[in-house]
C-alpha positions in Angstrom: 150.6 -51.9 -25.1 152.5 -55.1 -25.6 150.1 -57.5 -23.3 146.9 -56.5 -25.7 145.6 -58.1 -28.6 147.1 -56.7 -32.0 144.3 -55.1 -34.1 144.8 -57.3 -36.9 144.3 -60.2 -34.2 140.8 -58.8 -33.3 139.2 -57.7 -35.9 141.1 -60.3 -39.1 138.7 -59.4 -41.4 138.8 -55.3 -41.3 142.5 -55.5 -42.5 141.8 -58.1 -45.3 139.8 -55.5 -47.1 142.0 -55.1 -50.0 140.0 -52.7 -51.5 139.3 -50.2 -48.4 139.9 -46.6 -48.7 138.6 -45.2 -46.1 139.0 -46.0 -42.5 138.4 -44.3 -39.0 138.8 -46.2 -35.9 137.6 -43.7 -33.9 138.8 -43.3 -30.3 139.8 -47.1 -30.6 139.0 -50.6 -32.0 139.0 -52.9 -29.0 142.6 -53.9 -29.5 146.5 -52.2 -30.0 146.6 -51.3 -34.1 149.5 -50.9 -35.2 150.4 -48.8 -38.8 152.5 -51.8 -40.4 148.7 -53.3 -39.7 147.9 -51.0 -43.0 150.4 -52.5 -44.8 147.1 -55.2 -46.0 145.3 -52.1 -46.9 147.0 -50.6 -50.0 144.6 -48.4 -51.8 144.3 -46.4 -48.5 143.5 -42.7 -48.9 141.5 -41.4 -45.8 142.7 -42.9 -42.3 141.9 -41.2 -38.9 141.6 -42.1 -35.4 141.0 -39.5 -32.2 142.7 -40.0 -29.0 143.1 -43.4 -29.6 145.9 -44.7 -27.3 145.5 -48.2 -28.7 147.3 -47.2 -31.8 151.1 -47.3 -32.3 153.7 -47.2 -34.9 156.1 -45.5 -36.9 155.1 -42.9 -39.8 157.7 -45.1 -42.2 155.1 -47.8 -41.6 152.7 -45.7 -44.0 155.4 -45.8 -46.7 153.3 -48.2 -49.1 150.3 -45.5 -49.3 152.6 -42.9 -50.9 150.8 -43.1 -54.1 147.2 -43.3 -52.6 147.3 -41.8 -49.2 145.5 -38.1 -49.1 144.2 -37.4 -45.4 145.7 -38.3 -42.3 144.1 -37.1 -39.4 145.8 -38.9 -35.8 145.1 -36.3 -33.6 146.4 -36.8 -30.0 147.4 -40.5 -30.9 150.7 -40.6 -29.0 152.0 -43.1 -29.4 152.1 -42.5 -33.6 155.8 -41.7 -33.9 158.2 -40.9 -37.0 159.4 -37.5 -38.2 157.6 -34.9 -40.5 159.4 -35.8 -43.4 158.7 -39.3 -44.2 155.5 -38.0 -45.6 157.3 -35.1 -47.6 157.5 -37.4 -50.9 153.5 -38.4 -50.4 152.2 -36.5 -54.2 148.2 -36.6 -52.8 148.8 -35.7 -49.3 146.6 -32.7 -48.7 145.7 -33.3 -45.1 147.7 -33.8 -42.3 146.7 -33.4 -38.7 148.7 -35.0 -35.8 148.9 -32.5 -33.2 149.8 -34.0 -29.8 151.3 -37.3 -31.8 154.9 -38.2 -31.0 155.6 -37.1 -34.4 159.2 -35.3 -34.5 160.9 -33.3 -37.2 161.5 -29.0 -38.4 158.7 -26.8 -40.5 162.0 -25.1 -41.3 163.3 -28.1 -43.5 160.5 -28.2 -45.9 161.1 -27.6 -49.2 159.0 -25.7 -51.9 158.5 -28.9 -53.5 157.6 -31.5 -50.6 154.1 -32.0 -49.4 153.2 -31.1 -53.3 149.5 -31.1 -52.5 149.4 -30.1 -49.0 146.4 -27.7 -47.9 145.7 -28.7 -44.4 148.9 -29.3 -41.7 148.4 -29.5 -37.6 151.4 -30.2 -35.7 151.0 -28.0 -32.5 151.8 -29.7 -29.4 154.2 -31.9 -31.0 158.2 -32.1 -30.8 158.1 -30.8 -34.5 159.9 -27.4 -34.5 157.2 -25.4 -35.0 154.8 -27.6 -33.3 155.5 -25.5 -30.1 157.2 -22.6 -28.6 159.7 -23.1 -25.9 161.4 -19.7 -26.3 160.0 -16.0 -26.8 163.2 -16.3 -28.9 162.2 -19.0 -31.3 159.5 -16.7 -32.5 160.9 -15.4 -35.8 162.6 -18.3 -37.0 159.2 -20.5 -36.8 156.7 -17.6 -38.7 158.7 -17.3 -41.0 158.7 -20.9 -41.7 155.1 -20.7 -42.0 154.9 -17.9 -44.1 156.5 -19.6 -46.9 154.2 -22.6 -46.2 151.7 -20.2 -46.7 152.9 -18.4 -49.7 154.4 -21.4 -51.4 151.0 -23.4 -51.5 147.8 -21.9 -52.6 145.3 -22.9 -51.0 147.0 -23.7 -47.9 145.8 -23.4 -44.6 148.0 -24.0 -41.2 146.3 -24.3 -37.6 148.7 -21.8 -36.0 147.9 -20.6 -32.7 150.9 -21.4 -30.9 151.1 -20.2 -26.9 154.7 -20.0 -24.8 155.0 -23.2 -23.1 154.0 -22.7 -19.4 157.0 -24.5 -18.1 159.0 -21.8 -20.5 161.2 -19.9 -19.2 160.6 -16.8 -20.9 156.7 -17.9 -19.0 155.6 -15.6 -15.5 152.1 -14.9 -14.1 151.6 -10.9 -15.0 149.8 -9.1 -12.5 148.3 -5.6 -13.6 146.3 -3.0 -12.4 143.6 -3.8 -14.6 141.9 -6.4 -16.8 144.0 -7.4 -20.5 147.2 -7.5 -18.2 147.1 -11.1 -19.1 150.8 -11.9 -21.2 150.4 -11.9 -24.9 152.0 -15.3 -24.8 150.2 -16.4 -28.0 152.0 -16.0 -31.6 149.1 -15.7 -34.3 150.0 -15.2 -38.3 148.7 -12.0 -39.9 148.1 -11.7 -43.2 148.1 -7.6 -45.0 147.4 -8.3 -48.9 150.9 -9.6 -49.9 152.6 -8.6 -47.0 153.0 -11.4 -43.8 153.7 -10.6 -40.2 153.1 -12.2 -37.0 151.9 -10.7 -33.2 152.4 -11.8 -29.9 149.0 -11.6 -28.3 146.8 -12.6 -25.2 145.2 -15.6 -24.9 141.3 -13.9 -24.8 142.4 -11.9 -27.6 142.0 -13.7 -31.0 141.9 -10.1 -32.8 145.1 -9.2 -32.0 143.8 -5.5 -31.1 143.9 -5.6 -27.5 146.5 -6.7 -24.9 148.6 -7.2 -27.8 152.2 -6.1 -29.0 152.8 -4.4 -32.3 153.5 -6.9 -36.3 156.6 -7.9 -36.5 156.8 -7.5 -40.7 158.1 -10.5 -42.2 158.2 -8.8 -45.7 159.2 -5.7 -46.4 156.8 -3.0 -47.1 155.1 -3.1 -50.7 156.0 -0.2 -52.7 153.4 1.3 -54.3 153.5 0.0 -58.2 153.4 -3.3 -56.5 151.0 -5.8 -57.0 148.8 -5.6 -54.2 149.8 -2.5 -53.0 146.2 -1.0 -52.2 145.0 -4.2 -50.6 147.6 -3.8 -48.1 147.5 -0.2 -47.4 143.4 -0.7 -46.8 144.2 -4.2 -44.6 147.4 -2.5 -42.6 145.2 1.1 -42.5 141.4 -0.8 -40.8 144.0 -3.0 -38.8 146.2 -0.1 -36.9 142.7 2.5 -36.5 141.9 -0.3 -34.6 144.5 -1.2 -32.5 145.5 2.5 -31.9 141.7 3.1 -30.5 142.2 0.9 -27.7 142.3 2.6 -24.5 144.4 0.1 -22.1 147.1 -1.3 -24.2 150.3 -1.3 -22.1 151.9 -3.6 -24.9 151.9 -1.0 -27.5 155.1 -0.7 -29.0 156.6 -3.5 -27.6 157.7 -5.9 -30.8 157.1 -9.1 -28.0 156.2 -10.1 -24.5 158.2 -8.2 -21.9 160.2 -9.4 -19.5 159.1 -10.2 -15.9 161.1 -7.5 -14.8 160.6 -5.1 -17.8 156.8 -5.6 -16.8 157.3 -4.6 -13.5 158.6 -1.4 -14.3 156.0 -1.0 -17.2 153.2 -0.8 -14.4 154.7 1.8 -12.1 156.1 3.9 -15.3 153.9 7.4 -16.0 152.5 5.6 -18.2 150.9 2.4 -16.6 150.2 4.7 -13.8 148.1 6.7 -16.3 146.4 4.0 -17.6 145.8 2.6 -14.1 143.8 6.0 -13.0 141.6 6.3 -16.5 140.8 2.6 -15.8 139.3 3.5 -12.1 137.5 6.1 -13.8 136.4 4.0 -16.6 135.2 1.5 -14.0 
């Protein structure tokens, strides 16, 4: 980066724009920008930029659009750096998106009152907790951190499809007598009227109904003078017919992925064996 020409070097009269609010450089400008380069722009509220290696700099460098500053979308800019947080303070922020940025920091240390007008946040594939799953372990502790995202801002909306590292490892190539033996190595939010759970499930398998493993509840069941009581017994009731009607599931029960070696026995158990000869049949 160092031996290119500094944005504000090639294009002098783009950064001079006091007045600017809006500005996407695309996948690039020519030159290196750099984000203290914004520091000429300070009515600012929409900057993005796609894969755009040519653009470096720390999040603290976007400190001066704190009062003006309402989308930010860097995705796969790595060389944007910073931690989570620095933006926490930013009262017009509603849309951030920076997955695959260098961007560090923990969903988990969010407060109820940071990111006040937050509706939009991408940070998968980023070294923010949350960004990524390492661990089968890890699971719990990072839904529930999106749940209260979730439940704390109205309208909110995460991009939460998180999948188990492949260098993870918790990670192994399943083998299985049939098709849907692929790991449910995906974690995907699921939403039951007032009630929030979350389900490992395959990676072909957006539903959640097949090659999946059971919720895990996050709440505890409504009771039934509740508010919202019925729309959860009518979501929970369509959701389970479903997933009980599916004829191969050999992750039913199971509360996560199995172990290699737990798998291994799965398949040669009665009941893999079962499934194994209704499949051949099927077929």
């Amino acid at each position: 980066l160092g031996d290119q020409l500094i944005g504000t070097q090639q294009y002098p009269d783009l950064f001079q724009i006091a007045s600017l609010e809006h500005l996407d450089l695309g996948h690039g400008c020519g030159g290196v920008v750099r984000l203290k380069d914004l520091s000429c722009l300070p009515n600012l509220k929409v900057f993005m930029s796609t894969q755009n290696g040519r653009l470096a700099g720390d999040l603290e460098s976007l400190l001066h659009l704190k009062d003006t500053l309402k989308v930010l979308r860097l995705p796969v800019c790595r060389h944007v750096s910073g931690t989570l947080l620095t933006l926490a303070d930013f009262p017009l922020l509603r849309e951030l998106h920076i997955p695959r940025t260098g961007v560090t920091g923990d969903i988990r240390d969010i407060r109820p009152e940071q990111f006040p007008s937050l509706q939009i946040l991408n940070v998968q594939g980023t070294e923010v907790y949350g960004g990524r799953l390492s661990r089968i372990g890890d699971a719990p502790a990072i839904m529930a951190a999106y749940r209260r995202l979730m439940t704390h801002r109205r309208p909110f909306r995460c991009q939460i499809s998180l999948r188990l590292d492949h260098d993870s490892p918790d990670n192994y190539s399943m083998q299985g007598p049939f098709p849907f033996t692929d790991m449910p190595s995906c974690l995907r939010l699921r939403n039951f009227g007032p009630r929030w759970g979350y389900q490992w499930t395959s990676p072909f398998d957006s539903s959640g109904r097949r090659g999946s493993c059971e919720i895990n509840w996050l709440d505890p069941e409504p009771y039934p003078y509740d508010e919202g009581y019925r729309e959860y017994c009518n979501a929970h009731r369509a959701f389970q017919t479903e997933y009980d009607d599916i004829q191969f599931n050999l992750f039913r029960g199971l509360a996560h992925p199995p172990t290699e070696r737990e798998w291994n026995r799965l398949i040669i158990s009665p009941e893999g064996i079962r499934m194994a000869r209704e499949w051949n049949l099927y077929m």
